[in-house]
C-alpha positions as CSV (number, residue, x, y, z in Angstrom):
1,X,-31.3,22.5,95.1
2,X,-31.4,18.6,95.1
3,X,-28.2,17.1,94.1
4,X,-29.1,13.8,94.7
5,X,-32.9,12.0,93.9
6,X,-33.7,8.7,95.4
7,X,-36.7,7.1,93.5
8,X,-38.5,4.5,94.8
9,X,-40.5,2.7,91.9
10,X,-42.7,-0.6,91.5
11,X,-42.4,-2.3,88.1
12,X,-45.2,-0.8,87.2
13,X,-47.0,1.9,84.9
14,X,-47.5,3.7,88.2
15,X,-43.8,3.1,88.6
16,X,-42.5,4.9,85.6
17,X,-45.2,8.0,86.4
18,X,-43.1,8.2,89.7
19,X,-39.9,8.2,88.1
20,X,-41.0,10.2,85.3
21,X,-41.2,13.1,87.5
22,X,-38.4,12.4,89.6
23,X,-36.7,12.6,86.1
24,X,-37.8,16.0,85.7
25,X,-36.9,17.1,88.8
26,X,-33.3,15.9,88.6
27,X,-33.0,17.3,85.2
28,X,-34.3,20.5,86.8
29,X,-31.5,20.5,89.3
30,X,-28.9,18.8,87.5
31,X,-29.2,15.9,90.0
32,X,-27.5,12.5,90.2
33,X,-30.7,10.5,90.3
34,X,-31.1,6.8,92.0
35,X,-33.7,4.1,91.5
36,X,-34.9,1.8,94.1
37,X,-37.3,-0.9,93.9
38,X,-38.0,-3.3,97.4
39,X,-39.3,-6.6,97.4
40,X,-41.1,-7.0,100.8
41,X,-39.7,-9.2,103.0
42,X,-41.4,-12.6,103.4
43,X,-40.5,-15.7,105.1
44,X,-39.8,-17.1,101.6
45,X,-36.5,-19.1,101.7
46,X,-33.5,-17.4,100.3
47,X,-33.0,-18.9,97.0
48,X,-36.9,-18.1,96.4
49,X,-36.3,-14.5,96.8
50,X,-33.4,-14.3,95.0
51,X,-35.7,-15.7,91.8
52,X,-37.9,-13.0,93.0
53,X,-35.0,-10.6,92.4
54,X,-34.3,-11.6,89.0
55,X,-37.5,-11.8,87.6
56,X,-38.0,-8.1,88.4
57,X,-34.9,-7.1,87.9
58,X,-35.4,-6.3,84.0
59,X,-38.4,-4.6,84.7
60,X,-36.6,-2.0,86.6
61,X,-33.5,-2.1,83.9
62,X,-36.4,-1.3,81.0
63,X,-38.2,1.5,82.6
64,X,-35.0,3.2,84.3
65,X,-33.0,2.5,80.5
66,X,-36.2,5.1,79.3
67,X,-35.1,7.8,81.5
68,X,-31.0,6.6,80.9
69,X,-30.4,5.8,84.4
70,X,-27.3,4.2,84.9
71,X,-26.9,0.3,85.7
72,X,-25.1,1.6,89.2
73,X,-27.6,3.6,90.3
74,X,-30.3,1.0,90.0
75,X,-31.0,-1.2,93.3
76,X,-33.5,-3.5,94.2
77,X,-33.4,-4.9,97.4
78,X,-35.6,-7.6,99.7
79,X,-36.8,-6.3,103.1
80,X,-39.4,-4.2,104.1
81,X,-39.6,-1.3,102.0
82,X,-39.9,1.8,104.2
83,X,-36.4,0.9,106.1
84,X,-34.8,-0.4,103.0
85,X,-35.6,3.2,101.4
86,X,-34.3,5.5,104.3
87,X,-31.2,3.2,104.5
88,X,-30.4,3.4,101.0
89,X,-31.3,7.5,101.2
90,X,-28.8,7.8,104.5
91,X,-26.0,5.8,102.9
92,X,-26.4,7.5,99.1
93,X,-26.8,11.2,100.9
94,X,-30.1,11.5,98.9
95,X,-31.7,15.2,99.5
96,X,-35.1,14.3,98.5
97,X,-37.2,10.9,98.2
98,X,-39.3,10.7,95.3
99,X,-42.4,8.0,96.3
100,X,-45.9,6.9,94.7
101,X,-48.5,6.9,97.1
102,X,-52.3,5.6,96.6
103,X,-55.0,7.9,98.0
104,X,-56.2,4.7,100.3
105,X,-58.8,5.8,103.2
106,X,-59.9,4.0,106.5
107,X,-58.6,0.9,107.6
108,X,-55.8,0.6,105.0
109,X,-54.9,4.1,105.9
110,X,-54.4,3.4,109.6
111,X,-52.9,0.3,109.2
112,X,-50.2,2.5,107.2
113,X,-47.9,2.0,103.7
114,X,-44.6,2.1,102.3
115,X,-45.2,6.2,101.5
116,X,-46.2,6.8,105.1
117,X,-43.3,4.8,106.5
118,X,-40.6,6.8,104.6
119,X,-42.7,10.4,105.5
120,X,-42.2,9.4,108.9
121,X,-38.6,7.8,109.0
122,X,-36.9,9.9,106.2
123,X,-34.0,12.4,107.6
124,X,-34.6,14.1,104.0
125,X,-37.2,15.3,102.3
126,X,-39.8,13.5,100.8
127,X,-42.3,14.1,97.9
128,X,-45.0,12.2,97.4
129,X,-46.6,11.2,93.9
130,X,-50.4,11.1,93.8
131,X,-51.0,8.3,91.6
């Protein structure tokens, strides 16, 4: 069904309930599946974001080594998240997006989030993860 998962995680507890069942769901279909963690983009200068970068990066190495997710199919990237997931799900030929979303209501809802932005953008499927 899916061959390949894309995952989009936060460093988080939250985070490895997302990929936990994006886990299941690529051992389910025998799919290849691929991490990705995005740093929103600030006006932060480069090298400041690039610290950013490495302090999460063994975060997302610990709780993708539980699930044995392969160093190459790990990315994190700066940006804004949404875009930065639908790229990396175009380019990687992902056939479903696994995301966390946060049951938020009224203003935060309508001012939108990174789960809404990928629903909306995605040209694959996308399953949301009630956390």
């Amino acid at each position: 069904m899916y061959k390949t998962i894309l995952c989009a995680i936060e460093a988080t507890k939250e985070g490895k309930a997302v990929l936990s069942k994006a886990s299941e769901l690529s051992k389910l279909c025998n799919g290849k599946l691929i991490v990705i963690h995005v740093i929103p983009y600030t006006l932060l200068p480069k090298d400041y974001q690039k610290t950013l970068k490495e302090n999460v990066s063994p975060k997302i190495e610990k709780i993708s080594a539980e699930f044995d997710i392969p160093k190459k199919n790990q990315i994190i990237k700066v940006g804004k998240p949404y875009e930065n997931i639908c790229t990396l799900a175009e380019k990687r030929k992902a056939d479903v997006i696994i995301i966390g979303t946060h049951s938020k209501k009224g203003l935060n809802a309508l001012l939108g989030s990174t789960a809404n932005g990928v629903v909306n953008n995605a040209k694959c499927d996308v399953s949301l993860v009630k956390l």
